[in-house]
N, C-alpha and C positions, 0 to 999 in steps of 0.2 A: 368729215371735212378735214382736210388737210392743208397747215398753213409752210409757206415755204419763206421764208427772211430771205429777199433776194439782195435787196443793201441794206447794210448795219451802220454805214457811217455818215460824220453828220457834211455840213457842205462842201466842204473841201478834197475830201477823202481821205484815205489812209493808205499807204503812205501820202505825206502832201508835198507836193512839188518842192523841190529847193533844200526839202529837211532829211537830213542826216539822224536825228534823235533815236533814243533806243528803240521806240515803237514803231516808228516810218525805216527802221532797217534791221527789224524785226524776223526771222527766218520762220515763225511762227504764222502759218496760213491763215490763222484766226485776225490776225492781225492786220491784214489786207482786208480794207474796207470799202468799198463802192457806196454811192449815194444811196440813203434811206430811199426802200420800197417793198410791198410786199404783196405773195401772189395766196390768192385764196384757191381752192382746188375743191367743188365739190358736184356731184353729179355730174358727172365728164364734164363739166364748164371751168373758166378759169377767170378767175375775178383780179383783177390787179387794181391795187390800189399805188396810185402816183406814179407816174411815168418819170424816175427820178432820170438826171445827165446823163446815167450807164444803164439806160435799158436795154440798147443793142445788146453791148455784152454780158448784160445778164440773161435775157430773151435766150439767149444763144448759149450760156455756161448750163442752163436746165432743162434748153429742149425746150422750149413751151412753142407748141404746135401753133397755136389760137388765142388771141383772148378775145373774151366774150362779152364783158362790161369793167369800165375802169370806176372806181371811187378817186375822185381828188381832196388830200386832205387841206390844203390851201395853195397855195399859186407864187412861193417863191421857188427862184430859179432851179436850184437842185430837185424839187421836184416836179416838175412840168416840164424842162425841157430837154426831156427825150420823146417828147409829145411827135413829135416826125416819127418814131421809130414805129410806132403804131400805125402808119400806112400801107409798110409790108404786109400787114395781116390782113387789112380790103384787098392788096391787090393780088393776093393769094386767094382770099376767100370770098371775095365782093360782099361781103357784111358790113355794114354799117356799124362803128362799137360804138355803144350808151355809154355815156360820160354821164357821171352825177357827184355834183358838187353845192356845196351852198352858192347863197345870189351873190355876194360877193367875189366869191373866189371864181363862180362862173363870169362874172363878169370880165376881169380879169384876162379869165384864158379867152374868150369871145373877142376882148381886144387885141390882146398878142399870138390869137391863130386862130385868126377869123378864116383862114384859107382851109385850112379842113373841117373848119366846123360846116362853110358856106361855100355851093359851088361857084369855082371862079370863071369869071367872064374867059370863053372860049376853050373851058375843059369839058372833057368828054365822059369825065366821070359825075358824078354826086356827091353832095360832101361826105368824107368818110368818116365823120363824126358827129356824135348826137347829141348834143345838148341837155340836159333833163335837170335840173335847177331841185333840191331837197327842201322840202320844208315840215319834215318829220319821218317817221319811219315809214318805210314800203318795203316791197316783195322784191326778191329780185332770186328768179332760179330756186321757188322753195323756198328759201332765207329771208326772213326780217332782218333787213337793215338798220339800226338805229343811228342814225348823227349825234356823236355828242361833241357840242361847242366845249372849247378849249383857249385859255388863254397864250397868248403867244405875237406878241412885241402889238402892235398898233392895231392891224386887223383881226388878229387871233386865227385860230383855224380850227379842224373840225375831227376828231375823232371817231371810233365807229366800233358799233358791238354789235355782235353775232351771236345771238345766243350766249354760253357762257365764256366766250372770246369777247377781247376789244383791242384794238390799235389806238393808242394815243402815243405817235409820235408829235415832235415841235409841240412842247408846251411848258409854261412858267408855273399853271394853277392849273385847278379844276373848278369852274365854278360850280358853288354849292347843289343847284338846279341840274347840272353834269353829274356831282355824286350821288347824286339820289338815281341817274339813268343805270347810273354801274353797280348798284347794290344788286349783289350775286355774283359778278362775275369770278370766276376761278382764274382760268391766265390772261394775265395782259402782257402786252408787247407795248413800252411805254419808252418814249425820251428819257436822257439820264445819261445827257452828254459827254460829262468829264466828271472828273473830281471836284476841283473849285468852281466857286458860284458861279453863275450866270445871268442878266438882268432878263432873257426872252426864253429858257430854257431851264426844266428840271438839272439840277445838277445830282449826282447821285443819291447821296442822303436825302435832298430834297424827294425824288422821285417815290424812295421806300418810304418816306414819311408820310407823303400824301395818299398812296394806296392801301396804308397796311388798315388803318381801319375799316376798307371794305371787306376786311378779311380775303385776301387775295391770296390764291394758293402757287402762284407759282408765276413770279414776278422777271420777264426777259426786259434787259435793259437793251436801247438803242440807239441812233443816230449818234455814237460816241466819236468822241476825236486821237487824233493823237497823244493824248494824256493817258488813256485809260490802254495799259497792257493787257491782254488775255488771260495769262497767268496770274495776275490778280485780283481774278474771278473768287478767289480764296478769303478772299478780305470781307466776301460780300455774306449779309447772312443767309441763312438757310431758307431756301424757296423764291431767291436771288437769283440771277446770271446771264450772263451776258450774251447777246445776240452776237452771230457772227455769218458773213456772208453765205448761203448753204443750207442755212439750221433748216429743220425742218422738223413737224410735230401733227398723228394726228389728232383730232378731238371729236368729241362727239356736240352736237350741236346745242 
């Protein structure tokens, strides 16, 4: 299984429009951030989780032929809407792609792109996407999917583990019922925004604090902002560091 970081940063980007500061005029490539998303690669299939604002040009910076089924891990803007870009691939491949999301956040995208979920009146196609609502773990391509709910501002959102992989981006907490889903896992790819706090988001310390007693061997931080410099990857402890647009790693399942 092979996991690729397609965006590292959190909703704005990196650099962010308007800003001048050391990290948005950074010459350092690590530093250049597109919105949180990331693509799973296993058994020639390609799983994408959230179709963050720059899926074009991410889809496009790695080549990704195809994708096969999307996880969404909740339904604010930076991730869902590059939800259009995923049409290219129906009308390349006439596949329908399985969207799985909790009811909530399905709800959500059902209301703000009911057009490719549901064919529209007087198109010639079929919706190009599928609906499929979580309500625990399922198969997908060989892989156990698990949902783990996650806190993150009003509605929270939803994390996911693969075996001894998980992604927990956008989150404040893990609820205790979530820590018990992740006992074992080895890497996670987790939120741990900036340095200073945050009231809907891991801030870094916060981030290390909450995972290390799962004993977690090897901790990638994400959706960062412009605060956090690449180069002070150094600060972080050991079995620490930082996502960066590109990264990519494989694992065994």
């Amino acid at each position: 299984m092979k996991i690729i970081v397609l965006g590292s940063g959190t909703s704005t980007g990196v650099p962010m429009v308007g800003c001048s500061c050391p990290v948005c005029s950074s010459s350092d490539p690590r530093d250049r951030r597109s919105r949180a998303s990331l693509l799973i690669r296993h058994a020639g299939k390609n799983i994408l989780v959230d179709s963050s604002t720059d899926l074009r040009s991410q889809m496009l910076r790695e080549m990704v032929p195809q994708i096969d089924a999307v996880l969404f891990t909740h339904a604010h803007a930076d991730h869902v809407n590059g939800i259009d870009d995923l049409r290219g691939f129906y009308f390349l491949h006439r596949q329908v792609i399985p969207c799985y999301a909790c009811p909530a956040t399905m709800e959500r995208l059902l209301s703000g792109f009911g057009y490719v979920f549901h064919q529209e009146k007087g198109a010639t196609h079929p919706p190009l996407l599928e609906a499929r609502v979580t309500g625990g773990p399922f198969d997908l391509f060989g892989l156990q999917v698990l949902p783990v709910p996650l806190e993150h501002g009003v509605d929270g959102s939803c994390g996911y583990r693969i075996g001894s992989f998980a992604y927990l981006t956008d989150c404040s907490a893990i609820p205790p019922a979530s820590l018990a889903l992740l006992q074992g896992v080895a890497t996670v790819v987790v939120d741990g925004l900036r340095w200073s706090p945050h009231p809907f988001h891991f801030n870094i310390e916060g981030a290390i604090a909450a995972l290390r007693e799962l004993g977690v061997r090897r901790m990638i931080l994400t959706h960062l902002t412009h605060e956090v410099r690449h180069a002070d990857e150094r600060r972080l402890p050991n079995g620490v560091e930082f996502a960066y647009d590109g990264m990519n790693f494989e694992l065994e399942r």
